[in-house]
C-alpha positions as CSV (number, residue, x, y, z in Angstrom):
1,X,41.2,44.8,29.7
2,X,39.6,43.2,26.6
3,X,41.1,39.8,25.1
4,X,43.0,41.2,22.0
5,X,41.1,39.4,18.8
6,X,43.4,39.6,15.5
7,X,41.9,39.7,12.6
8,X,42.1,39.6,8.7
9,X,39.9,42.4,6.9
10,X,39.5,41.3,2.8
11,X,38.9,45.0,1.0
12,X,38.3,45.7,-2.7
13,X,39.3,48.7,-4.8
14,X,39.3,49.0,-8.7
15,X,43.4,49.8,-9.3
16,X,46.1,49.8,-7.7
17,X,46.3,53.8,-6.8
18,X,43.2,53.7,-4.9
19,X,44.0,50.5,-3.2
20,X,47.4,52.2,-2.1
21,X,45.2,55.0,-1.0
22,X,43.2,52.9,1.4
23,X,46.3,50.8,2.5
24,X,48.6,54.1,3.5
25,X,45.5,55.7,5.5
26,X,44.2,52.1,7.4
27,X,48.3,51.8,8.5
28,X,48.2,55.9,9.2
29,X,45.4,55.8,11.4
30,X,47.1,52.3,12.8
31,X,43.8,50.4,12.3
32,X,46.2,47.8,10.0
33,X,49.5,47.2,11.5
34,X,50.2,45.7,7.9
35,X,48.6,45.6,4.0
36,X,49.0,43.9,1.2
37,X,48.1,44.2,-2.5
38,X,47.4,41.5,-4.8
39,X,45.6,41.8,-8.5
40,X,42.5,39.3,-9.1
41,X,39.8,39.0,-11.2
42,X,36.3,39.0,-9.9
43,X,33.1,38.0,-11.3
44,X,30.0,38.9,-9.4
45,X,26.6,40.0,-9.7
46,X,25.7,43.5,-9.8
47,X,22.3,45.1,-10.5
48,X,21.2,42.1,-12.4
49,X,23.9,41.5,-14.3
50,X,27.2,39.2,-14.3
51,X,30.2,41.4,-14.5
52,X,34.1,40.8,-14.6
53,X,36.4,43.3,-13.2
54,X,40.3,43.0,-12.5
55,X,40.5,44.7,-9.4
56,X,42.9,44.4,-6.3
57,X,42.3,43.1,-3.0
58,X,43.5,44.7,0.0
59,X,44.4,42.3,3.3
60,X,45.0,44.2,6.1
61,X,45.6,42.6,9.3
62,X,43.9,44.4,12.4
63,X,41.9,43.8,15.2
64,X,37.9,43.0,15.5
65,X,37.7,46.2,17.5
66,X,38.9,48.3,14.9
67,X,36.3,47.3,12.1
68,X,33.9,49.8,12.5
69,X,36.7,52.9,11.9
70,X,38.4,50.3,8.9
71,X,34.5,50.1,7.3
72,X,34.6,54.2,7.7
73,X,37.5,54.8,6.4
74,X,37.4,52.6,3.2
75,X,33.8,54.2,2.2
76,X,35.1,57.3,2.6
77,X,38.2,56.2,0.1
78,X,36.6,54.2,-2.4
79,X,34.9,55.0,-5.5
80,X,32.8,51.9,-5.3
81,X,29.0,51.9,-4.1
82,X,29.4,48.7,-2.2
83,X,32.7,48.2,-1.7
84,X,34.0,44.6,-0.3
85,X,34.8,45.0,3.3
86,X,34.9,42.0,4.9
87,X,36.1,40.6,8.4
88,X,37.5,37.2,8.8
89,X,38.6,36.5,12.4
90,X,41.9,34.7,13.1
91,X,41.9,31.5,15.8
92,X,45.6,31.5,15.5
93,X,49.4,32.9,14.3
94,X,52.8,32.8,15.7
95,X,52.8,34.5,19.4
96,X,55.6,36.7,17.8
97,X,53.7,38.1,15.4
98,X,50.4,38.3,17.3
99,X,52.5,40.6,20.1
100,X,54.3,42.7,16.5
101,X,50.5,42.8,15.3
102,X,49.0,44.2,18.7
103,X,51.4,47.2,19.2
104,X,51.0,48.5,15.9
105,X,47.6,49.5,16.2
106,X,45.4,51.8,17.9
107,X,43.9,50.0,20.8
């Protein structure tokens, strides 16, 4: 049986619908046991040019072997070209937790 590997996956979307969007299908298809939704504003280059967006980030706690369908799903979801989809693993958490996280998704 493969060692379960939490992890954090950091997702971008331009309001607050689409991020909702993305958030109710990663926890339908149980590749997030949990979301959240904050508001921040970005700066970044694209196509040569500075730009400034408020957008919302999406956290999404999962599992490294579920980042492949969580990458599939989002671009499939969201109106951006490139949107952020990044994965951050996690060395650590409450063993609580960790067991909550684990049975939530689709392993």
């Amino acid at each position: 049986m493969p060692r379960f590997q939490p992890a954090v996956i950091l997702i971008t979307a331009p309001s607050r619908a689409e991020a909702e969007t993305i958030g109710l299908a990663l926890l339908q298809k149980r590749l997030a046991a949990c979301v959240q939704y904050e508001n921040t504003d970005s700066s970044y280059i694209w196509n040569g040019t500075v730009c400034r967006d408020a957008e919302i980030r999406i956290t999404a706690k999962s599992e490294k072997s579920l980042f492949k369908k969580t990458v599939k799903t989002v671009r499939a979801l969201s109106s951006y070209d490139c949107p952020q989809i990044l994965m951050l693993p996690v060395s650590g958490g409450s063993k609580t937790y960790l067991r909550w996280l684990k049975e939530q998704l689709a392993l």
